[in-house]
N, C-alpha and C positions, 0 to 999 in steps of 0.2 A: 417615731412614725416617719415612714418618709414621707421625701418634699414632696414627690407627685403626688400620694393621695390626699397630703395637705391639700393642695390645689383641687384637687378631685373633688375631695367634701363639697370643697367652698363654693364646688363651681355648683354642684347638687344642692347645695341650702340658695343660692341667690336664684338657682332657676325655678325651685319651689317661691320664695317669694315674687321671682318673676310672672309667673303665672296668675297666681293670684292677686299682685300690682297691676297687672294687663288688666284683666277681667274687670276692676274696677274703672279703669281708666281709657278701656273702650266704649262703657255708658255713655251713647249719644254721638258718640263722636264715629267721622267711617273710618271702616277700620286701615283704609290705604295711607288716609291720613295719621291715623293714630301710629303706624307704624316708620311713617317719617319721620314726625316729632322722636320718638325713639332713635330712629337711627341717628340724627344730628346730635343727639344728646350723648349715643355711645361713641361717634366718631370726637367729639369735642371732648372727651375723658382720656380716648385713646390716644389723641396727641399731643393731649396735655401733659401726658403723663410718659409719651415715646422723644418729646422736645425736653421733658425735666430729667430723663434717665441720658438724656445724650443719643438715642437710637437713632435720631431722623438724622445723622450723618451717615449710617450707613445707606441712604434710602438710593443713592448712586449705586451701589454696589449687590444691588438684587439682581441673580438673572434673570433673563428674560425667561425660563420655563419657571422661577418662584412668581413672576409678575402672574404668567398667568394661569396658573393652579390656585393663587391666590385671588384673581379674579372668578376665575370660576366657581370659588368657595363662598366668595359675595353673591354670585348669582346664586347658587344653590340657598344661601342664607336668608338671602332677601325672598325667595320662592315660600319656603319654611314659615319667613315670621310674615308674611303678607296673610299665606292660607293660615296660622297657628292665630292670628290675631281675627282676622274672618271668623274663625271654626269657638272663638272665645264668647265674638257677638251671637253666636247661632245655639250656644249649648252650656251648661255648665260646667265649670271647671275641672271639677271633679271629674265629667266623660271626658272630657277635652284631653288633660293631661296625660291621664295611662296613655291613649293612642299614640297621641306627639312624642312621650315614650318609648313608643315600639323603635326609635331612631337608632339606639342602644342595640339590641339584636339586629337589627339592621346592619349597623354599622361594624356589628365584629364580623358578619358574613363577609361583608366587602372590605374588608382588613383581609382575612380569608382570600377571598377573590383576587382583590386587585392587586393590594400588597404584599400578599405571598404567607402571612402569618398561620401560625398553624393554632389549633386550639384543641385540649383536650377532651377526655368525656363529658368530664364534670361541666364544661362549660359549656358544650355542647346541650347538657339537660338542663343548666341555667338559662337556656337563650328559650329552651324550650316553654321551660317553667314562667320565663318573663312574658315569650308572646301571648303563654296562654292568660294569664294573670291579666294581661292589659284587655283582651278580646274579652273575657269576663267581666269587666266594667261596663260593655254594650249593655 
């Protein structure tokens, strides 16, 4: 198997338990809050683990358009889990998650779009097949 879809999987099974971790553990709590606690939780994993692999020496050596695409990505990320964690307090999982979902078709559009990527039939009636399958969960 390759590495990427190793990764791929794993990232699809921890964000299945992600949702379902959320949905628990926004009980009571607001959800601007609940999504802080998170984030200092993932930022203290992620440098733990960029100081034990040796990365944070290159952290001088980013340019300035990686700083900020990469900022922008936090923006766009913290928009996502602010509403995604909202949308957890307000609804069941189960509706919750197809929609947060629809991110997937989304995002090959704008691979399309922005980055230039091309995409075949087949995956053109997959994107089709995924938006409908999530709108179906309404």
């Amino acid at each position: 198997m390759a590495q990427w879809l190793v990764f791929a999987l794993l990232s699809a099974i921890a964000a299945a338990a992600t949702t379902v971790l959320t949905k628990i553990g926004v009980e009571g709590v607001p959800s601007i809050l609940a999504t802080a606690i998170r984030t200092v939780v993932i930022g203290l994993i992620a440098w733990s683990i960029a100081i034990l692999m040796g990365e944070h020496r290159e952290l001088t050596a980013v340019s300035r358009r990686s700083w900020l695409y990469l900022g922008l990505s936090g923006v766009a990320t913290g928009i996502s889990w602010l509403a995604y964690f909202r949308a957890l307090q307000l609804a069941p999982a189960s509706r919750v998650a197809p929609i947060d979902r629809l991110s997937l078709p989304l995002t090959i559009v704008l691979a399309v779009l922005v980055l230039g990527e091309s995409i075949g039939w087949k995956a053109a009636v997959g994107i089709g097949f995924m938006t409908v399958g999530a709108l179906l969960t309404l």
